[in-house]
N, C-alpha and C positions, 0 to 999 in steps of 0.2 A: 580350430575355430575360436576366437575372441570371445570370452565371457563376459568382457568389461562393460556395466552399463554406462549405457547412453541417456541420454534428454536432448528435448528441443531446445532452441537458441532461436525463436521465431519459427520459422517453415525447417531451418537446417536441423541436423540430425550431430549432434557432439558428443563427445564424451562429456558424462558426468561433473568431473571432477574439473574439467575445462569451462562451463558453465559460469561459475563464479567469476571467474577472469574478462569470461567476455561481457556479461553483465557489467561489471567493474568498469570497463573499456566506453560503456554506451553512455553512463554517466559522469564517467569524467569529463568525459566531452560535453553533456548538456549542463552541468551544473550550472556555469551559471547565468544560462538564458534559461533556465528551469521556470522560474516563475512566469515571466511573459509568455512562453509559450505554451504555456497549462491557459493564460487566457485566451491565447488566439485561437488555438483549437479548439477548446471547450467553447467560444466566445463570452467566459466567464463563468457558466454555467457551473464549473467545477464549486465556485464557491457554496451555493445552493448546495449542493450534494454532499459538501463539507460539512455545511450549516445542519443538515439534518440529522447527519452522521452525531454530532457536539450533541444534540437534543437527544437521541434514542441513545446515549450514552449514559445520562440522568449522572452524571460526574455534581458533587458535590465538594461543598468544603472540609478539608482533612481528607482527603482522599488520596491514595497514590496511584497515578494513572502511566502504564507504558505507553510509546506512540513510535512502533514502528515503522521501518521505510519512515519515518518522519520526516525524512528532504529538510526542506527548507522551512518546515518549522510551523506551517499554517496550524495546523489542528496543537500542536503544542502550546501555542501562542493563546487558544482561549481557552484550553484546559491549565492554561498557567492561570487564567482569571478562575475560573470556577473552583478548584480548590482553595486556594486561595493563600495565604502565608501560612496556616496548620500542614497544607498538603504539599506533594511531589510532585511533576511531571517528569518523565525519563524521555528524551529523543532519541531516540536507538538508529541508526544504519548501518550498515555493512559497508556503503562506502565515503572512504571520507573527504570528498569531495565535496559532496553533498553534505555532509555533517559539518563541515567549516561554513558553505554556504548560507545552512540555516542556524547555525551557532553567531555569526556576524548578522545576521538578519535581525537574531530576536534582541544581539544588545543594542543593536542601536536603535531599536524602538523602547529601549527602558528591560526588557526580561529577563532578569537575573535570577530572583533570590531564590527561587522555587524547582528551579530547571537545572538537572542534568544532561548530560551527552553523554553519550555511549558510543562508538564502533561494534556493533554487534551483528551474528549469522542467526538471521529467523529461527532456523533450524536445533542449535543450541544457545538458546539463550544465555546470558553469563548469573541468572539469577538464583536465588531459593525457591524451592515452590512454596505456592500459598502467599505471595509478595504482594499482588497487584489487585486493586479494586476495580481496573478496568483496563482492557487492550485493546488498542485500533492499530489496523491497518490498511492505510490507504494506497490503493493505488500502487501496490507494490509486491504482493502474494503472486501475481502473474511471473516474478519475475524469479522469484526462488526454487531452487533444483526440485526439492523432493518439500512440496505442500501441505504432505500430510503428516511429513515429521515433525514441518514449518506449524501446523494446527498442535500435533501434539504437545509441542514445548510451550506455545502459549497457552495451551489447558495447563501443562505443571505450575506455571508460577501464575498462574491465575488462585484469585483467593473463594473458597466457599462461597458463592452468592456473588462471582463474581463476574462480568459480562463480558464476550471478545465479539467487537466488532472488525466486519468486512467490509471495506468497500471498496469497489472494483469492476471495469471494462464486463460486460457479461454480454448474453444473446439479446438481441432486441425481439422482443415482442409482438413486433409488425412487420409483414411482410415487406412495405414500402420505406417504412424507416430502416431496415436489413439494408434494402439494396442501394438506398443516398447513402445510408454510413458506410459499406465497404466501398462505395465510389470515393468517398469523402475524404477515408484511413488511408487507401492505397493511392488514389491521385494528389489530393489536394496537403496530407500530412506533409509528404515526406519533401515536396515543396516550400512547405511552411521551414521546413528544417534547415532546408539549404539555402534562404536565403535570409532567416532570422538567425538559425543555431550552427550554421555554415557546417549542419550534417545533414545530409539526407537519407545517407544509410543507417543511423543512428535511429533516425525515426520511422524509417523502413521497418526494422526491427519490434520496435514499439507497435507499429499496426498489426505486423504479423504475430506478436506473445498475446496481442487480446485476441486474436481467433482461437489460437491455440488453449485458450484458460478453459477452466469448465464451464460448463452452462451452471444455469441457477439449480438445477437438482441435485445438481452434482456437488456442486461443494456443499450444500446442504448436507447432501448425507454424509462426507468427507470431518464437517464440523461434527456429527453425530459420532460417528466412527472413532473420532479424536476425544467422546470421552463429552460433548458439551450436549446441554440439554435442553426443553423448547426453541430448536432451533428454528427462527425465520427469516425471511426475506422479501424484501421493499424491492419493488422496480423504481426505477428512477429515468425518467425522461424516455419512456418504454420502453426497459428494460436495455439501455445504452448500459446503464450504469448498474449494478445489484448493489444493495446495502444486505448484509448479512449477520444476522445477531442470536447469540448463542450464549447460555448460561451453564456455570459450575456450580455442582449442588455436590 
């Protein structure tokens, strides 16, 4: 009998260590209709849930802020305004597809002086601990092998008083909103994909890792578990979305 652990890959059942790769696989292919199709899906909504994410951040000037899964650069781009030339942003990804995507995104809108890149695994981060005044991550903890190692290494290099936010695909809250959204995810996504991102199975995928994620209790207690402390959570758009925010003491 086989020891080897496994994880999900959407509904499928992989080895572990095979995870990373196919993950790998789904974004090189979306990168770079990434941004449009976060509108057409979301029908823009994503920015809203950005925007709040920026705010419950309370990022100030002189601040060093990580932003992993950072893609394409959105929440980097106003954590590069808000510390300001005292402070840092880091754009961290694992893949770097996606990392040249939002590295050419933010210079040609002027983003230089403040911002690093990174190629980074959630999971081990390449930092010190006690580094960072704040973590986010968007839209992208669904997609990481093992979550709570992913939680743990962001409490390491998080600093004293320092805040890690979630945001991310979660349960919805209504019954009726439940059942248009999995009509919506499983019909109408992976549609969108194949004739905007000329993937449908890519976005197949996509529908099936936000079932797969935890509900809103669960990572709660996962963020507890990992060491963070007043841990809470924002429904967004009834609970389509979770915002999840947790502090280092």
């Amino acid at each position: 009998m086989s020891d080897q652990k496994t994880t999900h890959f959407g509904y499928k059942t992989v080895r572990a260590e095979d995870k990373v790769k196919k993950v790998g696989e789904v974004f090189h292919s979306v990168a770079s209709s990434y941004d449009i199709m976060n509108d057409l899906m979301s029908m823009g909504i994503h920015r809203l849930w950005k925007r709040y994410t920026i705010e419950l951040s309370a990022a100030r000037p002189g601040q060093t802020i990580l932003d992993i899964a950072g893609g394409t650069g959105d929440l980097t781009m106003k954590f590069s305004r808000l510390v300001g030339k005292t402070g840092k942003v880091f754009l961290a990804d694992i893949n770097d597809s996606m990392l040249h995507v939002g590295r050419d995104k933010l210079l040609d809108k002027g983003y230089a002086h403040n911002i690093e890149y990174i190629q980074a695994n959630a999971e081990y981060l390449p930092f010190a601990d006690n580094t960072f005044d704040c973590i986010t991550i968007s839209f992208g903890l669904r997609n990481v092998t093992d979550k709570q190692k992913a939680l743990e290494s962001m409490a390491r290099v998080l600093k004293p008083g320092g805040r890690l936010l979630v945001l991310e695909f979660s349960k919805p809250t209504n019954k009726l909103v439940e059942k248009v959204y999995d009509r919506y995810s499983f019909s109408v996504l992976p549609l969108i994909g194949k004739f905007v991102a000329k993937d449908a199975d890519s976005y197949q995928y996509l529908a099936e890792s936000i079932r797969m994620h935890p509900d809103q209790k669960t990572l709660k207690h996962m963020m507890r578990k990992a060491g963070l402390e007043q841990v809470e959570y924002h429904n967004l758009t009834n609970g389509v979305v979770a915002l999840h925010r947790g502090f280092k003491y």
